[in-house]
N, C-alpha and C positions, 0 to 999 in steps of 0.2 A: 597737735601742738606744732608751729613752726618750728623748722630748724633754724639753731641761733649760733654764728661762727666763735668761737672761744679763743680768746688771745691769752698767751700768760709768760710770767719772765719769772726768773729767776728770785724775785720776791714773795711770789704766788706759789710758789712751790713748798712741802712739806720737809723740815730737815731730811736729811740722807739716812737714813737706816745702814747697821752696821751688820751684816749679814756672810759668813762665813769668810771673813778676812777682805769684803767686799764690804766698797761704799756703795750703796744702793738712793740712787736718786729715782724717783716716781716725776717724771716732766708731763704726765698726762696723765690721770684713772683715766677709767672707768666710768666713773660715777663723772666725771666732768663733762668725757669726750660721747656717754651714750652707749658707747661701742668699746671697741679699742683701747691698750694701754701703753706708751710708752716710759719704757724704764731706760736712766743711764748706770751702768756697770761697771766700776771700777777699782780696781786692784791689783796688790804686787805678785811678785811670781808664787804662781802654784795654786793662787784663788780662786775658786769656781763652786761650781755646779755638780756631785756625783750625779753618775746613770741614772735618770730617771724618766716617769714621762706624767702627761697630763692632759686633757680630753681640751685643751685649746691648742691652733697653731700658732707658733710665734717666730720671727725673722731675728736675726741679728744682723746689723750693721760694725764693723769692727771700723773704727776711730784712729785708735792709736794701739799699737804693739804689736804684739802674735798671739794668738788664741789656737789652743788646740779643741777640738769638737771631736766626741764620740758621737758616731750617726746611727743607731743602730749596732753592725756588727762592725764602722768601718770608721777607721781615723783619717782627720783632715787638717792643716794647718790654714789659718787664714790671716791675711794680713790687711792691714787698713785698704779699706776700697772692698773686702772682702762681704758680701752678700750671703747668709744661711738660712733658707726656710728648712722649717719642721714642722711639716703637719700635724694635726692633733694625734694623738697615741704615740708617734715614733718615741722609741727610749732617745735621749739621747744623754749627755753630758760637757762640760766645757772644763777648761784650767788656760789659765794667764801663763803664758808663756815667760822666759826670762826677765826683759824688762817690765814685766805687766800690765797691763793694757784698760783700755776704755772701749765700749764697748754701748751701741743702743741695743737694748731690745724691744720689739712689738709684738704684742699679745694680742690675738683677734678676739678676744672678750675681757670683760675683767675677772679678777681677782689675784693675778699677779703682786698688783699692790698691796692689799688687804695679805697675803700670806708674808710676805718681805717684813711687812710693817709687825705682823705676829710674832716672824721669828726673831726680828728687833727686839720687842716689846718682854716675847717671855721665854728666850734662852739667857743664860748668863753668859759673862764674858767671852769665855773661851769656845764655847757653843759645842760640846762634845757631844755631851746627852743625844745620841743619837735617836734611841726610841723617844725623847720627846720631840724630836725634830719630824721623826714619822709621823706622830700623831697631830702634832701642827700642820704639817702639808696634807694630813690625810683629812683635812676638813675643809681643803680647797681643791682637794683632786689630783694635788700633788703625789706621785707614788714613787722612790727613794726605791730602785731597782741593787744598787749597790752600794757599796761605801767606798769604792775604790773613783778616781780623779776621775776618769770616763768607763765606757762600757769595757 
């Protein structure tokens, strides 16, 4: 099957999913791009990601704010302009720093979207229920190493 280039705007895209105090926009699956997933990330201070990891690598681009990132055993702050590859398995974790920030990410495979969009779909509001939040990411490979903001 030839390769066929894909254009999409802001119309073509799926609402935002509301994912732990984060708007969760999907501007590329998976299933679109083939390969690859681009998600945008955005939210007020202290929103993020706990310690975790996942059998895909994925970059972050930081946009706007400050992002702190647990790398494994080590912390980093990054500021727009700011580049983070994580190879597949590194634990890592993220939290939006004071102003809160926006942020791309890229997933060298899919299912980034497809977990986003579940934990959308079936936590409630406040999204506490932490064991169902395990049990959700643990059917995408997601593994929730701690509960704490990063490692």
């Amino acid at each position: 099957m030839p390769a066929t280039p894909i254009v999409m705007t802001e119309q073509d895209y799926a609402r935002p999913y509301a994912v732990l105090g984060m708007q969760v926009s999907v501007l590329a699956s998976g299933e679109k791009t083939g390969s690859y997933e681009i998600v945008q990330l955005a939210g007020d201070h202290d929103s993020g990601l706990p310690a975790h990891h996942h059998p895909w690598a994925e970059s972050f681009y930081i946009l706007k704010g400050e992002v702190e990132f647990g790398l494994g055993e080590d912390i980093t702050w990054g500021a727009p302009g700011t580049v983070i590859h994580i190879p597949a398995g590194v634990t890592h974790g993220f939290h939006f720093g004071q102003a809160g920030a926006v942020v791309l990410s890229v997933a060298s495979r899919p299912g980034t979207a497809r977990l986003y969009a579940s934990l959308d779909r079936e936590l409630s509001a406040d999204q506490s229920d932490l064991s169902k939040r395990g049990a959700i990411g643990a059917r995408y490979g997601f593994t929730v190493v701690s509960k704490n903001k990063h490692v």
